[in-house]
N, C-alpha and C positions, 0 to 999 in steps of 0.2 A: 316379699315378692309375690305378686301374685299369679297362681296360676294359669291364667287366659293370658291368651298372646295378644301383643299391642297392635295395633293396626297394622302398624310397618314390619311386624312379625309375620301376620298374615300375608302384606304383599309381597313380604319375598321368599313364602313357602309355596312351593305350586303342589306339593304331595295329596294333598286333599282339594284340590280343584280339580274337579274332573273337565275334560278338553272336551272343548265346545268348537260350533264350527269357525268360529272366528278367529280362535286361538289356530287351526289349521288354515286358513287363510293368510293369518299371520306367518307361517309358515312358508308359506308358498310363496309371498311378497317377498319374503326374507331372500329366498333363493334367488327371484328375480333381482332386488338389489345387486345381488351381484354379477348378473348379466351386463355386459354394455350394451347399452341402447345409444339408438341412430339418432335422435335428433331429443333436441328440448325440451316439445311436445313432448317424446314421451316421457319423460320425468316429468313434466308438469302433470300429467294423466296420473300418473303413481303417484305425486303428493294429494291429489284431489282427493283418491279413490284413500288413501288413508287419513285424511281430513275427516274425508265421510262416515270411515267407521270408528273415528275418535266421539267424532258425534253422536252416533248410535251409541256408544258404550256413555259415551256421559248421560244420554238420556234413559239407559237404561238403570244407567246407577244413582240417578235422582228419584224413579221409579222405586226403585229397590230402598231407598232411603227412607220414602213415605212408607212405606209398607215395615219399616225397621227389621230389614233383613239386611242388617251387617254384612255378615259374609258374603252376600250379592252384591253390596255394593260397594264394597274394598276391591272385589273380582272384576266389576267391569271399571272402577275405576283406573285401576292397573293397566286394564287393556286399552283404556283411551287414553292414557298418559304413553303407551306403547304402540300407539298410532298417531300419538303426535310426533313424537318424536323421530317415528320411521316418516315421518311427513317432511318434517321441516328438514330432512335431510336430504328429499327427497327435491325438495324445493331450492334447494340451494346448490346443488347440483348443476339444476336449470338456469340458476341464475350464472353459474362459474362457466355452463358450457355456448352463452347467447353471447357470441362473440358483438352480435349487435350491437347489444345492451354498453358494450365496451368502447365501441368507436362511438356514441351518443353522448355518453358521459366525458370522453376525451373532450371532443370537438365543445362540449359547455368550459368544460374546465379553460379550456385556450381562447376562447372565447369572453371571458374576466379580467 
């Protein structure tokens, strides 16, 4: 067995990643998740905004790849697999609360 931790040992230690501001933003979204919000819009705005920093951390961790700083880039990999996924929750949301979207698709359906 060897000593070093396997990749997926790193991403699901956080004891030695020290908290960056992203990781605290993450934070902060997290709390917001759990607020109701008024309209569609704004889940749609909350999936954007953590689409966007899926992207930042992927491109920081292809960054970190070239450079072969492991540890960096297991760290923001992590964080942009943790903004997508606060994403497409976030998006789906939008999609279950656009009663719109629901009479559009009926009216095709009976329309067949």
């Amino acid at each position: 067995m060897s000593p070093f931790p396997t990749i997926c040992e790193q991403l699901m230690t956080n004891e030695n990643a020290p908290v960056t501001e992203s990781e605290t933003s993450a934070e902060l979204t997290e709390e917001h998740f759990e607020e109701e919000f008024e309209t569609a819009g704004e889940y749609h705005r909350m999936a954007a905004m953590h689409f966007s920093a899926a992207a930042k951390h992927h491109l920081a961790a292809a960054s970190a790849d070239d450079e072969g700083d492991n540890e960096s880039t297991a760290r923001h990999a992590f964080q942009a697999f943790r903004h997508q996924l606060n994403a497409v929750q976030y998006a789906e949301v939008a999609i279950m609360d656009n009663d719109g979207l629901e009479d559009v698709s009926d009216d095709e359906a009976s329309e067949s």
